[in-house]
C-alpha positions in Angstrom: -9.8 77.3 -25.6 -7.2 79.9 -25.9 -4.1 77.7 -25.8 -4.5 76.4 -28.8 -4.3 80.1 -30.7 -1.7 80.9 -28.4 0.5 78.2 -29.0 -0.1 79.0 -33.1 1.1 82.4 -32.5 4.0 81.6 -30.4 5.5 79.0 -33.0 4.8 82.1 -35.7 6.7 84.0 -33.4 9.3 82.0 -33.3 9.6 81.0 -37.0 9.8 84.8 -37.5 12.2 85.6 -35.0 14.6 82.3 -36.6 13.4 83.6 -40.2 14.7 87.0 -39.1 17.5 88.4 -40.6 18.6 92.1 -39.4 21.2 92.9 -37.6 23.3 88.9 -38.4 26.1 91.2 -40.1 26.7 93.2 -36.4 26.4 90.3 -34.4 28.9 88.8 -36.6 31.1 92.1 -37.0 30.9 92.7 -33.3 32.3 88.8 -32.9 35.1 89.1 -35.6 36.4 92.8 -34.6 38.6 91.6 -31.5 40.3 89.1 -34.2 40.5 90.9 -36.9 42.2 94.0 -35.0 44.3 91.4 -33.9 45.6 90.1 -36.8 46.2 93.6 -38.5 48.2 94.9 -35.2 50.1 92.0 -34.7 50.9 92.3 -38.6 52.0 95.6 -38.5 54.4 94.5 -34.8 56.3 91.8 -37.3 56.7 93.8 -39.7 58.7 96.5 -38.1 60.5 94.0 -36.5 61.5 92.3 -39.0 62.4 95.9 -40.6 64.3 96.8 -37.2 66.3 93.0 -37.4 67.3 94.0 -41.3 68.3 97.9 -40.6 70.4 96.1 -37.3 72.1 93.9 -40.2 72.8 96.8 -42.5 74.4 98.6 -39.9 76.8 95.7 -39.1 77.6 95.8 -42.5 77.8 99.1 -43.6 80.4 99.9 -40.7 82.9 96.8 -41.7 82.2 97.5 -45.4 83.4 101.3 -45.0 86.4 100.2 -42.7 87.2 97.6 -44.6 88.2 100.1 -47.8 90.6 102.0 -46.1 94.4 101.6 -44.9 94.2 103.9 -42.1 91.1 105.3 -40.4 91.1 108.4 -38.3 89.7 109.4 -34.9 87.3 111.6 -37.3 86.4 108.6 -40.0 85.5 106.5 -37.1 83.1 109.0 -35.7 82.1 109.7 -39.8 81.2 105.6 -39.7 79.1 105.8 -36.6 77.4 108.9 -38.1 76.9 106.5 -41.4 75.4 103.8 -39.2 72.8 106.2 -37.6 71.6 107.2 -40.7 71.3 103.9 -42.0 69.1 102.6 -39.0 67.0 105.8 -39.6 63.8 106.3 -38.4 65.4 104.0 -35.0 66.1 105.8 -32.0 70.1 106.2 -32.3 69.4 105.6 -28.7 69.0 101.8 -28.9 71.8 101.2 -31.6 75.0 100.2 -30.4 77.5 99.7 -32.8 81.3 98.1 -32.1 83.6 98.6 -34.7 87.4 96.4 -34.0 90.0 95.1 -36.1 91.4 92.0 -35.3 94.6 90.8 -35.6 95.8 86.8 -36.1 99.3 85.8 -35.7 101.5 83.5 -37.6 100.0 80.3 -36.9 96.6 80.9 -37.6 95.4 79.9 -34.1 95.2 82.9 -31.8 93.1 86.4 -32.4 93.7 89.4 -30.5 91.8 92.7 -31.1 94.0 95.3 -32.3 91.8 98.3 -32.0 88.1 98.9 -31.0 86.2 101.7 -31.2 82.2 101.8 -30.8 79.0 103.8 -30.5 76.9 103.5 -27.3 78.1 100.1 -26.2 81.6 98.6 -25.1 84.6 98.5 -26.9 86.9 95.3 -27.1 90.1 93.8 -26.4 92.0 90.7 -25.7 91.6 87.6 -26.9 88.5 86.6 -29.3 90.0 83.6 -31.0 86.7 81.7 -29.9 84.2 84.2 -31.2 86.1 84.3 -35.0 84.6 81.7 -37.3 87.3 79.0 -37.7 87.5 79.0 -41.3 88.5 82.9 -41.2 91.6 82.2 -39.1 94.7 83.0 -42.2 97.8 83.2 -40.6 99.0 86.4 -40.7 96.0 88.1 -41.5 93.8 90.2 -39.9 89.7 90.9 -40.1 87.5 94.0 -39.6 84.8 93.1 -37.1 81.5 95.1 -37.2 78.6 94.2 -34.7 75.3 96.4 -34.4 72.8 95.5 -31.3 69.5 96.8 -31.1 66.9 97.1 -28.8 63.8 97.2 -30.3 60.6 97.4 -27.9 57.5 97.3 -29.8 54.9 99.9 -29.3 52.1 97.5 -28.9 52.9 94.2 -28.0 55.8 95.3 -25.6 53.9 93.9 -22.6 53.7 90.1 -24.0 57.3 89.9 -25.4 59.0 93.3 -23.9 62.1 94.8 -25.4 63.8 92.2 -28.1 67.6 92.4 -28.6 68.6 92.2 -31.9 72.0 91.6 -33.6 74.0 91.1 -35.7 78.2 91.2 -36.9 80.1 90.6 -40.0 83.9 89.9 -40.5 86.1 91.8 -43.4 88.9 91.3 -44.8 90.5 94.5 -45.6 90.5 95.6 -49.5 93.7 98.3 -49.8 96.4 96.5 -47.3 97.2 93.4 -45.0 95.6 95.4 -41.7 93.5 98.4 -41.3 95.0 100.7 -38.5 93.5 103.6 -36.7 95.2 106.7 -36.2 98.6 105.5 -38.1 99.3 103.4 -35.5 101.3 100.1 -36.7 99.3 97.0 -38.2 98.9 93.6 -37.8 100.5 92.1 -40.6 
């Protein structure tokens, strides 16, 4: 005789308890906070990334560009340029930059590049023959190019673990503005 009540007042239960609205917005919070952290994290990863990749392409530029406007560059302007580049990759740890500053020389037939002088900033400096790593349609006989390169290794603070450090880079070629060949220290030119 009671099962009839009972079963009543365990389908009112459970229309209440389906009716029931409290607490929806924490289960659904507490489901969509992993995502959501992930997305703005991962967001904020790309983005100074993708700032790290741009200061990396400044600096390549910044040191051919300044090279690029003189004659002759000192021991000291050299040093002045690799200051220039640190301060342009500001807030980056100086650390992870390494920046290669070189001119290069072509001779007379347009066909062979040799580096002429290489100076560089927490890396290795150049020499011999480059002709394969000069873009083809640069290759003026008689002529000669400032190279600047800038590598740097970004590891990001989070997400270091999945991906770990990424090496960045970039290099841009020059042709000097004030005479046929830049030289370093008065030494002789190219051209």
């Amino acid at each position: 005789m009671t099962f009839p009540c009972t079963r009543f007042a365990l389908l009112k239960e459970l229309r209440g308890f389906a009716a029931d609205q409290r607490g929806v917005s924490a289960i659904e919070f507490a489901i969509l906070l992993p995502l959501m952290l992930t997305l703005y994290l991962g967001g904020v990863e790309v983005s100074q990334a993708v700032s790290a990749d741009r200061k990396t392409t400044l600096v390549a530029h910044t040191v051919g560009d300044l090279t690029a406007q003189a004659s002759n560059v000192a021991s000291s302007d050299v040093t002045n340029i690799f200051n220039a580049a640190t301060a342009v990759a500001y807030p980056l740890a100086s650390a992870n930059l390494s920046v290669t500053l070189s001119s290069v020389c072509i001779d007379s037939t347009g066909t062979k590049a040799t580096i002429g002088w290489s100076q560089t900033l927490n890396g290795t400096a150049r020499s011999g023959t480059v002709t394969s790593l000069v873009p083809s349609a640069l290759m003026v006989a008689n002529s000669s190019l400032i190279w600047g390169e800038a590598h740097y290794a970004y590891r990001p603070t989070i997400g270091w673990t999945i991906t770990g450090t990424l090496n960045l880079g970039d290099q841009f070629f020059l042709r000097p503005r004030l005479s046929c060949s830049v030289t370093l220290n008065s030494a002789s030119g190219c051209c």
